[in-house]
C-alpha positions as CSV (number, residue, x, y, z in Angstrom):
1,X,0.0,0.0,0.0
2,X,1.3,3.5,-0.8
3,X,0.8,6.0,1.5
4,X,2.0,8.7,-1.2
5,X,-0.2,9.9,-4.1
6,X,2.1,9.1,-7.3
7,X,1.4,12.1,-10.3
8,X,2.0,9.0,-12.6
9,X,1.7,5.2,-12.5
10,X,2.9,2.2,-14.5
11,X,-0.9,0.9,-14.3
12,X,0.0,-3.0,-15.6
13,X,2.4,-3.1,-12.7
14,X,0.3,-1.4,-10.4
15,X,-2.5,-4.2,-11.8
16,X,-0.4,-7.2,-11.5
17,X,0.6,-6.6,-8.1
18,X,-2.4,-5.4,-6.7
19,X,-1.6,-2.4,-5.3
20,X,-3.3,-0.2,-2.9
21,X,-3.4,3.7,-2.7
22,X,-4.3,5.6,0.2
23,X,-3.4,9.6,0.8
24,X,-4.3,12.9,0.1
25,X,-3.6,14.9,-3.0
26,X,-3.2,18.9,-2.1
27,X,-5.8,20.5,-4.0
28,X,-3.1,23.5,-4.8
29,X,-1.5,20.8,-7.0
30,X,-5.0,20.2,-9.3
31,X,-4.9,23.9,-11.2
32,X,-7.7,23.4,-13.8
33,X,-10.1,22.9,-10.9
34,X,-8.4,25.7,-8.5
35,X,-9.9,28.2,-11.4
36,X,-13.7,26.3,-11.4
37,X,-13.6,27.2,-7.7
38,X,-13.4,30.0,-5.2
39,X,-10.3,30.3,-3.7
40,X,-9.6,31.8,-0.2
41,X,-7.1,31.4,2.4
42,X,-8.4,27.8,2.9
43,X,-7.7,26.4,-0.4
44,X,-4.4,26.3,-0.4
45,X,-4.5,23.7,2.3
46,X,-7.5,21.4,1.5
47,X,-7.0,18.0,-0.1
48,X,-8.2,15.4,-2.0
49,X,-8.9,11.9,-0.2
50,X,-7.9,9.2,-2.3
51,X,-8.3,5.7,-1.5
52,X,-8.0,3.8,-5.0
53,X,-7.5,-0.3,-5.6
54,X,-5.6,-1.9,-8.2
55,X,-5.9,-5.5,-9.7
56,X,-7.5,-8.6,-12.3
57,X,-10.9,-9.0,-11.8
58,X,-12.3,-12.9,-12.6
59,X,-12.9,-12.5,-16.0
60,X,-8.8,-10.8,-16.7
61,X,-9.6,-7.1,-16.9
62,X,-7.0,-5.0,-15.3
63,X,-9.1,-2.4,-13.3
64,X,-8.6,0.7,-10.9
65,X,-11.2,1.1,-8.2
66,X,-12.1,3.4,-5.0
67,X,-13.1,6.8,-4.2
68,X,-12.5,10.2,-4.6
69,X,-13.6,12.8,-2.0
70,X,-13.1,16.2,-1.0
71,X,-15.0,20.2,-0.6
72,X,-15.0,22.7,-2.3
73,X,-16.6,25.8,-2.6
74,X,-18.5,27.2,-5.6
75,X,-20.2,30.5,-6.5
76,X,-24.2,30.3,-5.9
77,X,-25.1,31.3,-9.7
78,X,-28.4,32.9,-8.1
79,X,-26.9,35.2,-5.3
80,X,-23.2,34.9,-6.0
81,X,-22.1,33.9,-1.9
82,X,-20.4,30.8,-1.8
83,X,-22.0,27.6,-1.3
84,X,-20.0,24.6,0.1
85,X,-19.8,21.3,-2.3
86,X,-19.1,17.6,-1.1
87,X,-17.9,15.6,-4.0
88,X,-17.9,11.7,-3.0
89,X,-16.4,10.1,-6.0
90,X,-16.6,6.0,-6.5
91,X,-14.9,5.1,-10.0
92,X,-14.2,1.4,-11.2
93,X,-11.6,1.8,-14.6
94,X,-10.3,-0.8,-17.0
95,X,-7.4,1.2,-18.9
96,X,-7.7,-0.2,-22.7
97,X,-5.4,0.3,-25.8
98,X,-6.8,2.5,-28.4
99,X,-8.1,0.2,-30.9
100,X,-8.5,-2.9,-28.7
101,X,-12.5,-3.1,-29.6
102,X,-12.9,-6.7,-28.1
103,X,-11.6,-5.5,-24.7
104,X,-13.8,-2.3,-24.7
105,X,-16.7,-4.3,-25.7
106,X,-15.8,-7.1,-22.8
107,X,-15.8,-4.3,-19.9
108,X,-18.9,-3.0,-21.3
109,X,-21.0,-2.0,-18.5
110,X,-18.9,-3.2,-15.7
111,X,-15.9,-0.5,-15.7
112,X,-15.9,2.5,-17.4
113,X,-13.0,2.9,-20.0
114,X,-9.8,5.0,-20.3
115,X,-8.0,4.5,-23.3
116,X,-4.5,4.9,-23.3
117,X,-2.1,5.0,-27.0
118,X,0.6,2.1,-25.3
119,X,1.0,-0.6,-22.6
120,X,4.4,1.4,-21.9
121,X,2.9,4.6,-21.4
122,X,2.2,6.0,-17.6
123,X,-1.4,6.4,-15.8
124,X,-1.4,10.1,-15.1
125,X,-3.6,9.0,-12.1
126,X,-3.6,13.2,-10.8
127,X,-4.9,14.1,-14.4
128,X,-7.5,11.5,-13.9
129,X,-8.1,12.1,-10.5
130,X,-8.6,16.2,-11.4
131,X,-10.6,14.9,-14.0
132,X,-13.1,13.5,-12.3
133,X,-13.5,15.9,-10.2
134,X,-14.2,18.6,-13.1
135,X,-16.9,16.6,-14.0
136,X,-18.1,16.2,-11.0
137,X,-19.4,20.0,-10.8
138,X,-22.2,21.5,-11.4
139,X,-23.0,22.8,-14.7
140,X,-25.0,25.8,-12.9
141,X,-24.0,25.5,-9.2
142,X,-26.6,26.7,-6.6
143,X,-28.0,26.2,-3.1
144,X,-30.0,23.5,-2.4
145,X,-32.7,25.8,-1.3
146,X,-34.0,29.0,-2.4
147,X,-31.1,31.4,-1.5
148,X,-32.8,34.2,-3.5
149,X,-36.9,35.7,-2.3
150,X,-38.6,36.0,-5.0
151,X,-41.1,37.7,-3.4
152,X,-38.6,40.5,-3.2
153,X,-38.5,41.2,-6.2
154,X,-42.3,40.3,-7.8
155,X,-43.8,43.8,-6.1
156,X,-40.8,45.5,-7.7
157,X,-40.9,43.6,-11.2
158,X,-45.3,44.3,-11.6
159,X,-44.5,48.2,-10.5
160,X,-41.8,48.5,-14.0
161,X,-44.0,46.5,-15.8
162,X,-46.4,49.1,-15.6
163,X,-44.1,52.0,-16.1
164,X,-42.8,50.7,-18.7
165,X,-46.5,49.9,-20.4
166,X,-46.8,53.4,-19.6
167,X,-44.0,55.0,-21.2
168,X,-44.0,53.0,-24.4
169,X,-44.9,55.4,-27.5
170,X,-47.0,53.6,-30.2
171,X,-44.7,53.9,-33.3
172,X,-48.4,54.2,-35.1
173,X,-49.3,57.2,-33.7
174,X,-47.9,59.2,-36.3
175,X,-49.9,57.5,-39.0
176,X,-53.3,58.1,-37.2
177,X,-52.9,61.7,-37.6
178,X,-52.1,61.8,-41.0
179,X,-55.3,59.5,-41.3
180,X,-57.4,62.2,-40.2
């Protein structure tokens, strides 16, 4: 078991000897998902938890398995405060050759597949892990409940409505005097 996340792993060694990972990734090192996120004097120091499984499942498939889990914060899209996010990641990966159709097509709804160009070429397990974890956010993130009244705002919105209705001039108008 390795107590030290690796940026990189040989994955069919990794496989064949059933290694273990267990540690914590600073989230200072993922950068891609430090800009998706608002930063203050506690990012710098909050962490991934990683806690990942490698080995040959019954049926031969080299896979990677475990969880991904840490917080962030987001900004709320409807009142622009942050808003704290748990993300509680479980992932099961078979890593296939590009090309290798009969192995894709055998992992088929039991692992999910990353396709790599060579056996010889290296996992990049914290591109995967940040990966994830992009993916794991919100498209539009916001607070569970309404963190915006709208009843604030519907006096307000029926009061301009009006005024507006008001102050529109009728680009007709013109045309009815020259009618008469």
């Amino acid at each position: 078991m390795l107590n030290r996340i690796p940026k990189d792993v040989d994955y069919y060694r990794f496989t064949d000897a059933r290694k273990s990972i267990q540690g914590e990734i600073l989230l200072k090192h993922c950068h891609r998902l430090m800009d998706s996120i608002i930063l203050d004097e506690n990012a710098k120091t909050l962490s991934i938890k990683v806690d990942l499984d490698f080995g040959i499942d019954d049926f031969g498939h080299r896979f990677m398995s475990g969880k991904i889990s840490t917080n962030v914060d987001l900004e709320c899209q409807r009142c622009m405060q942050p808003m704290a996010l748990p993300i509680d990641l479980d992932i099961a990966i078979a890593v296939i050759r590009d090309g290798d159709d009969e192995a894709e097509d055998a992992i088929n709804g039991i692992y999910e597949p990353y396709f790599i160009a060579d056996k010889t070429e290296p996992f990049p397990l914290f591109e995967y892990i940040e990966d994830e974890l992009l993916l794991a956010l919100p498209l539009i993130a916001k607070h569970e409940k309404d963190c915006v009244k709208l009843s604030d705002y519907n006096d307000n919105i029926e009061e301009e409505f009006e005024q507006q209705l008001e102050q529109k001039v009728n680009p007709f108008e013109v045309l009815k005097h020259l009618k008469n």
